[in-house]
C-alpha positions as CSV (number, residue, x, y, z in Angstrom):
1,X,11.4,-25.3,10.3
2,X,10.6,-27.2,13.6
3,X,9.8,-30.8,13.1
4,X,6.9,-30.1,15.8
5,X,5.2,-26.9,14.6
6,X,1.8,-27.4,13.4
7,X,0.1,-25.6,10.5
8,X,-3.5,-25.0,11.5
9,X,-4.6,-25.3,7.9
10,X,-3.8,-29.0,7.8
11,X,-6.3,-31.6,8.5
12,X,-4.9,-34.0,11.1
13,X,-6.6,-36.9,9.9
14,X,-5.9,-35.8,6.3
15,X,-3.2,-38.4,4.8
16,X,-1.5,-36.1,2.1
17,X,-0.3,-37.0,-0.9
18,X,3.3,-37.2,-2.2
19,X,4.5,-34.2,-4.6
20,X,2.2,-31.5,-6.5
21,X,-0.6,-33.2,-5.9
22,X,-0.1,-32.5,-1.7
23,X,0.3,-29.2,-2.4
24,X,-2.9,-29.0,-4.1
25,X,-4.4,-30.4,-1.7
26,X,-2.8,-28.3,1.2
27,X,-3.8,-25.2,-0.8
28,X,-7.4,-26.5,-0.8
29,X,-7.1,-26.5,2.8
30,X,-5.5,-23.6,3.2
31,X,-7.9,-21.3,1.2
32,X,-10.9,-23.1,4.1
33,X,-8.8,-22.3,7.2
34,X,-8.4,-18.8,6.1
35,X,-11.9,-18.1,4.8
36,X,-14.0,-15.6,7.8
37,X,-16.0,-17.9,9.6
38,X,-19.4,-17.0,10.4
39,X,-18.4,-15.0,13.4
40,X,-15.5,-13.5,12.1
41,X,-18.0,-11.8,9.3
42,X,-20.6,-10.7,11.8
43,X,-18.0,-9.0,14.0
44,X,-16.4,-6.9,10.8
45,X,-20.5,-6.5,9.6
46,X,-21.1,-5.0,13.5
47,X,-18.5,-2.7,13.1
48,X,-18.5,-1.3,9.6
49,X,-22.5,-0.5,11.1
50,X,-20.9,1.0,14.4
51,X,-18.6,3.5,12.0
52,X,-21.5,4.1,9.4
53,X,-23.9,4.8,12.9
54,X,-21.1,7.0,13.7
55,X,-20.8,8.4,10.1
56,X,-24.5,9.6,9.4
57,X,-25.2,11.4,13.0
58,X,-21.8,13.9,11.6
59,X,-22.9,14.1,8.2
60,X,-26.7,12.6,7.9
61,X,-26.2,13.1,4.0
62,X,-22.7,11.3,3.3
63,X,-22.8,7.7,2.1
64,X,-21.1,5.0,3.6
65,X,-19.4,1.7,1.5
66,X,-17.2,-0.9,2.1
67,X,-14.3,-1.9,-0.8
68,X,-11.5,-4.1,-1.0
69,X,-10.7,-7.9,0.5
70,X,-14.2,-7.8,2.7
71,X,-16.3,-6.8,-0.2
72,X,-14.8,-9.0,-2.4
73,X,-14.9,-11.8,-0.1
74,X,-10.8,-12.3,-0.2
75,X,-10.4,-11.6,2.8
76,X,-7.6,-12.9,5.2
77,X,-8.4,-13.1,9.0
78,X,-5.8,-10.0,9.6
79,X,-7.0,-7.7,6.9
80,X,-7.8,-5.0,7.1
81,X,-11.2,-3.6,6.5
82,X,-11.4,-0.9,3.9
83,X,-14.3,2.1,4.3
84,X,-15.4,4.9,2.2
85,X,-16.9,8.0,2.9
86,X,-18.8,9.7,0.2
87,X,-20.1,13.2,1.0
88,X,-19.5,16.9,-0.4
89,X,-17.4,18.7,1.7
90,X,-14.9,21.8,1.3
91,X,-11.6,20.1,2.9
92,X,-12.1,16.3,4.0
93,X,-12.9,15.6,7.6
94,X,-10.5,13.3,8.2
95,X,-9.2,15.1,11.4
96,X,-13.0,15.9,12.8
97,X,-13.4,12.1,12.2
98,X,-10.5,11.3,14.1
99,X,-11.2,13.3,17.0
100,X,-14.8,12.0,17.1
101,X,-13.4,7.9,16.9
102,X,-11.0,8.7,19.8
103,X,-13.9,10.7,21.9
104,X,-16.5,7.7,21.5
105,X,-12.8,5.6,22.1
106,X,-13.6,3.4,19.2
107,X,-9.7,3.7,18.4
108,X,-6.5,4.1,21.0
109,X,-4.5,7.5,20.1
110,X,-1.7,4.8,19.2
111,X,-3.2,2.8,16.8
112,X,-4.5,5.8,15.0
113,X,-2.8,7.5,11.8
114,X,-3.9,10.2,9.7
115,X,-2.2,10.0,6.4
116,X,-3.5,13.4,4.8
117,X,-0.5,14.2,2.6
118,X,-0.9,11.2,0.4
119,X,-2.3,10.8,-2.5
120,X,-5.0,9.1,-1.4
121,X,-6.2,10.8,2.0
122,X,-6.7,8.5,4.4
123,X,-7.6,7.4,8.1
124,X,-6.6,4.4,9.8
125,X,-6.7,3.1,12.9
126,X,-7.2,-0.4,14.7
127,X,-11.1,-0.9,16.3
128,X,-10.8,-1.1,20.4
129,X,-13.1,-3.5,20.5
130,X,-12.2,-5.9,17.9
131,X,-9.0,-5.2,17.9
132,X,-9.6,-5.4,13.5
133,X,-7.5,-2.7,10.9
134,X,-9.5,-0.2,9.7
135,X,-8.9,2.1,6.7
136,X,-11.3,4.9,6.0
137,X,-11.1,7.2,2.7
138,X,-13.2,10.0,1.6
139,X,-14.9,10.4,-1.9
140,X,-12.8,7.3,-3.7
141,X,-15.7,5.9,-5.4
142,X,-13.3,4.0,-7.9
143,X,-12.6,1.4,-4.9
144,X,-16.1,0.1,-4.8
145,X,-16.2,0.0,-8.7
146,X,-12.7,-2.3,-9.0
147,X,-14.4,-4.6,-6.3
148,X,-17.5,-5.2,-8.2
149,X,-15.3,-6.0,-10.9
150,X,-13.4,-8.2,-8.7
151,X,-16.4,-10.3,-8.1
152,X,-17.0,-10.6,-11.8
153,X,-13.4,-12.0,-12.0
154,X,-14.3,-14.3,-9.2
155,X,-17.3,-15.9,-10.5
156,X,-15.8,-16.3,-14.1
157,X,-12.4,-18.0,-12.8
158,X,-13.3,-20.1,-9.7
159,X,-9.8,-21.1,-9.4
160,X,-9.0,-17.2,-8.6
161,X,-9.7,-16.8,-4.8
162,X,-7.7,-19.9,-4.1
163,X,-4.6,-18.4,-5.7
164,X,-5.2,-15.3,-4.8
165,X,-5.2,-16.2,-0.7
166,X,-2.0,-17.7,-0.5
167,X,-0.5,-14.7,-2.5
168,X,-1.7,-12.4,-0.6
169,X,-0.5,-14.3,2.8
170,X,2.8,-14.9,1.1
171,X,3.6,-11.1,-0.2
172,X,1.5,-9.7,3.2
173,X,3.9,-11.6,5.5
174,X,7.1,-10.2,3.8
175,X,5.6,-6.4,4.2
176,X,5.2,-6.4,0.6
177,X,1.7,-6.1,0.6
178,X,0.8,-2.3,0.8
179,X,1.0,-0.3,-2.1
180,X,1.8,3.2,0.4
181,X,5.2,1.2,1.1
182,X,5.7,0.3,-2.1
183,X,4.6,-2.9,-2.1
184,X,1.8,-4.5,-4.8
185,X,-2.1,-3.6,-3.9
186,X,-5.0,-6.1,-3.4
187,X,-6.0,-4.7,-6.6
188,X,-3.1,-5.2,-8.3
189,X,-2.1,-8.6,-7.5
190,X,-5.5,-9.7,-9.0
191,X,-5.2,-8.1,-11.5
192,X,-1.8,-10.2,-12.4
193,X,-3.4,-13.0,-11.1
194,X,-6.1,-12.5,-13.5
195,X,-4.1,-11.7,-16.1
196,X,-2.1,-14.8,-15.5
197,X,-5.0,-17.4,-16.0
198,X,-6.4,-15.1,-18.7
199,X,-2.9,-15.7,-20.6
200,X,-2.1,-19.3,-19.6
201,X,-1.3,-21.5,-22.3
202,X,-3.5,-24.4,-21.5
203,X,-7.3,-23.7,-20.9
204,X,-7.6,-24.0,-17.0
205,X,-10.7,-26.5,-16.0
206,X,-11.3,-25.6,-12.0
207,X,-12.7,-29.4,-12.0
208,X,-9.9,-30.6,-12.7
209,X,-6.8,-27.8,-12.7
210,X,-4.1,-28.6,-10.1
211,X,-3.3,-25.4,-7.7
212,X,-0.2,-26.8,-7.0
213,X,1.1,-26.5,-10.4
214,X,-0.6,-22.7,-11.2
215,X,1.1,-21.7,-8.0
216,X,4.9,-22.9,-9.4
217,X,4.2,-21.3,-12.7
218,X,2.7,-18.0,-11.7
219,X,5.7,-17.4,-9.1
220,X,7.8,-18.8,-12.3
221,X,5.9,-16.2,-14.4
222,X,6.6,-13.4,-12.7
223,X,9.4,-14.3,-10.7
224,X,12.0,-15.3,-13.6
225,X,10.5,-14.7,-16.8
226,X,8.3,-11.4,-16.9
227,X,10.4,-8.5,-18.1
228,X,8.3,-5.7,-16.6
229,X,10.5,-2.7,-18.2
230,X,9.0,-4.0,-21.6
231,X,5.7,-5.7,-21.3
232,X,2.2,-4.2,-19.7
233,X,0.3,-6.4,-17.4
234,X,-3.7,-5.8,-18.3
235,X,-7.0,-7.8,-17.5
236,X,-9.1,-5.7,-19.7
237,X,-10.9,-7.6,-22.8
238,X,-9.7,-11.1,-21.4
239,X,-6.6,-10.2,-21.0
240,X,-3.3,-9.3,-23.2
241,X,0.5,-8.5,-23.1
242,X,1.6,-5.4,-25.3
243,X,4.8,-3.8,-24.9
244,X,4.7,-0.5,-22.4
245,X,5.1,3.0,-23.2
246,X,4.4,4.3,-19.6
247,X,6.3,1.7,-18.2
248,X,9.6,4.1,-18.6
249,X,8.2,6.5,-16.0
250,X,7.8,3.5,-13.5
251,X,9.4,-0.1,-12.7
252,X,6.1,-1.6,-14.0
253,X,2.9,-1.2,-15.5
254,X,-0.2,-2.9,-14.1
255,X,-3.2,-1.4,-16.1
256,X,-6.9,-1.1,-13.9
257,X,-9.3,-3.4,-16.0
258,X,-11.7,-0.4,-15.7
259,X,-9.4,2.3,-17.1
260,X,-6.4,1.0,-18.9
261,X,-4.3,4.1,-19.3
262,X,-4.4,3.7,-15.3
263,X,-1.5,2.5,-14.0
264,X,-2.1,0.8,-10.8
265,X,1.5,-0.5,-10.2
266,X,2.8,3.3,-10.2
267,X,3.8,3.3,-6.6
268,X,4.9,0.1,-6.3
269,X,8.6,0.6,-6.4
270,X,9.3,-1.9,-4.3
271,X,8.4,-4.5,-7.3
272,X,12.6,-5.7,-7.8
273,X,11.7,-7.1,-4.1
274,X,8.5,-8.4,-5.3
275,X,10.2,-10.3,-8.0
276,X,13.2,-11.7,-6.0
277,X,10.6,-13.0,-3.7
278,X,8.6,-15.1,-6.2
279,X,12.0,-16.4,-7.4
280,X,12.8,-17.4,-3.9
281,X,9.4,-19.2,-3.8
282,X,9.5,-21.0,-7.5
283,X,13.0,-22.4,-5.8
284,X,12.3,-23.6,-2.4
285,X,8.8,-25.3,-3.6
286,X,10.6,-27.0,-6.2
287,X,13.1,-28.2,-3.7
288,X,10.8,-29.1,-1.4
289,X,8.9,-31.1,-4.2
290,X,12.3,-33.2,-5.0
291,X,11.2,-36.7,-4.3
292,X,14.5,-36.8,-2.1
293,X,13.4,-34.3,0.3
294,X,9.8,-35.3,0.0
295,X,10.8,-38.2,2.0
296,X,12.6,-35.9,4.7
297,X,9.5,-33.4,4.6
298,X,7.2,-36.7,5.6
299,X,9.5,-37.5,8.1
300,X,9.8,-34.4,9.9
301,X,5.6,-34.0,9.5
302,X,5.9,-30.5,8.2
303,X,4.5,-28.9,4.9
304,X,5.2,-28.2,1.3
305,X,3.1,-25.1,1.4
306,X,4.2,-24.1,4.9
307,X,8.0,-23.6,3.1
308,X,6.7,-20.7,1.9
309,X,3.8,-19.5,4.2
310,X,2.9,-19.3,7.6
311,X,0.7,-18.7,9.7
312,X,1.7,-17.3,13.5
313,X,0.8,-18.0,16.5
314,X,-0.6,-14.4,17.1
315,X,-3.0,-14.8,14.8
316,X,-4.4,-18.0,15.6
317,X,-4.7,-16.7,19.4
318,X,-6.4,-13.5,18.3
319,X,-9.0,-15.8,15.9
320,X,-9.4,-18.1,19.0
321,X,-10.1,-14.8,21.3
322,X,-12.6,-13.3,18.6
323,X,-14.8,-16.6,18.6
324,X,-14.8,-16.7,22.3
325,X,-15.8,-12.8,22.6
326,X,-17.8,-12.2,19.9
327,X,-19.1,-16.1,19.2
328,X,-22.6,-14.9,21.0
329,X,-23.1,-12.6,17.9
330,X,-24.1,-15.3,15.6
331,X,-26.6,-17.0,17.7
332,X,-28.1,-13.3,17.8
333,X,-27.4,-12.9,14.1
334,X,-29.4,-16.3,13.4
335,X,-32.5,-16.1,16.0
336,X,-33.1,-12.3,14.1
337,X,-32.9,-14.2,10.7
338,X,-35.3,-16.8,12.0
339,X,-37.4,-14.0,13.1
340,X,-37.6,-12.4,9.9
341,X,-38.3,-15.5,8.3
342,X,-41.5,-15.9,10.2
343,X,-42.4,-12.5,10.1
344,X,-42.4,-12.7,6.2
345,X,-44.1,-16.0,6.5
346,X,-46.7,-14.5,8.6
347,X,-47.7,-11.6,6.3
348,X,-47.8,-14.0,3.3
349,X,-50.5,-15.8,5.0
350,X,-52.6,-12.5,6.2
């Protein structure tokens, strides 16, 4: 890497420790930079209520719900947003909701794909406006259940989310990150990463666990030592390894915490790829932690995480564009919350 590239996640004043304990620390900082800032969550708010707006004046009757990274609240600044429709219809309207997004030119013809022949229906399409991912299903209730459970996972293991975001930036950056292309799901990943703190073999304390160290060991985990033709990954009942039956029909077996027999790693075929990219990680980070080259990292001013990560220029551009667009939003946001507040206030004291 360049000796003069930045990594925006890095605190310039920050003097960062030698070794593990650095990359803790960068991870710490990491998982804040990446976090939706107050205006990046208004903007995806305003327009999962311009599509639900949209939504009720086809079908006044259908229910609208968001799933996935923005419900959970792991939610990079590039992800996309996940909506879904729930309504009783003959065939699914994926193709009247098209026509209707490009008509009120909520989505360029380019940007939009209708994927009807999978095996999960679906629409997607990148917002005009915000120029933000969106993915709309129909009748997939089961997404909005696994994200409730998602946020059970995240309150009991606070240690999760920080994980979890540097993951899903590692395997999203290598294309590896959509199950439809055979990568690993959202859902999936956190459910091994879940499964991996579950099973650890010392009791994590998030007061006092290093990130650092859970990071080497879970790419070490499933990188070199997990022999996923053999052994079920599952959450369910705090978590367990059993040897897999169903795995013979595919490369591995990831079982939904909510339904077991579930097997939410089916289509991820591209999981040899997967694991040849956590072993490239285990190695490089350990390389990079070798007090030899620790001393050439320094010199250079670069990072231990950013040997594995990065974040590109595009993307700090298009946060920097979004805040000076949209910024407006929360002042609005906030002077209607401060309204409320007095309204309530007001009708106490009548």
């Amino acid at each position: 890497m360049s000796a003069t590239k930045v990594f925006p996640w890095q605190k310039p004043k920050f003097k960062y420790t030698d070794g593990i304990i650095g990359l803790h620390e960068e991870i710490e900082h990491y998982y804040e930079y990446v976090l939706p800032t107050p205006c990046e969550h208004v903007v995806r708010n305003e327009l999962v209520r311009r599509i639900e707006d949209l939504v009720h004046k086809l079908w006044p009757q259908a229910v609208v719900e968001i799933f996935g990274s923005f419900r959970t609240g792991f939610v990079l600044p590039n992800s996309d947003i996940d909506i879904v429709i729930i309504g009783l219809w003959e065939k699914l309207p994926l193709r009247t909701l098209e026509s209707e997004l490009l008509a009120r030119q909520y989505a360029e013809s380019s940007t939009m794909f209708v994927l009807d022949m999978a095996h999960v229906p679906i629409l997607k399409f990148t917002d005009r406006e915000t120029k933000i991912k969106v993915d709309i299903s129909f009748n997939m209730s089961s997404g909005v259940h696994s994200s409730e459970l998602v946020k059970v996972f995240k309150a009991d293991n606070p240690v999760l989310g920080k994980l979890l975001m540097v993951l899903k930036q590692f395997l999203q950056q290598r294309g590896l990150n959509e199950l439809f292309t055979g990568g690993v799901s959202s859902y999936a990943l956190t459910t091994m990463c879940v499964s991996y703190l579950q099973m650890h073999r010392r009791k994590i304390d998030p007061e006092t666990a290093n990130l650092g160290v859970l990071l080497l060991e879970f790419f070490e985990l499933y990188g070199m030592r997990f022999c996923y033709s053999k052994v079920e990954i599952s959450a369910a009942n705090k978590g367990s390894y059993s040897r897999s039956i169903q795995s013979q029909r595919s490369q591995v077996f990831i079982a939904d915490p909510l339904e077991p027999s579930h097997n939410i790693g089916r289509g991820s075929h591209q999981i040899i790829a997967i694991k040849q990219a956590f072993v490239w990680a285990y190695r490089v980070l350990n390389l990079a932690l070798n007090p030899l080259n620790q001393r050439l990292l320094k010199s250079k001013q670069t990072s231990i995480l950013g040997q594995i990560i990065n974040i590109n220029n595009e993307l700090i551009e298009q946060r920097a564009w979004l805040h000076k667009t949209f910024g407006h939003l929360v002042v609005v946001e906030q002077k209607a919350d401060k309204t409320k507040d007095s309204t309530t206030v007001a009708a106490k004291d009548t």
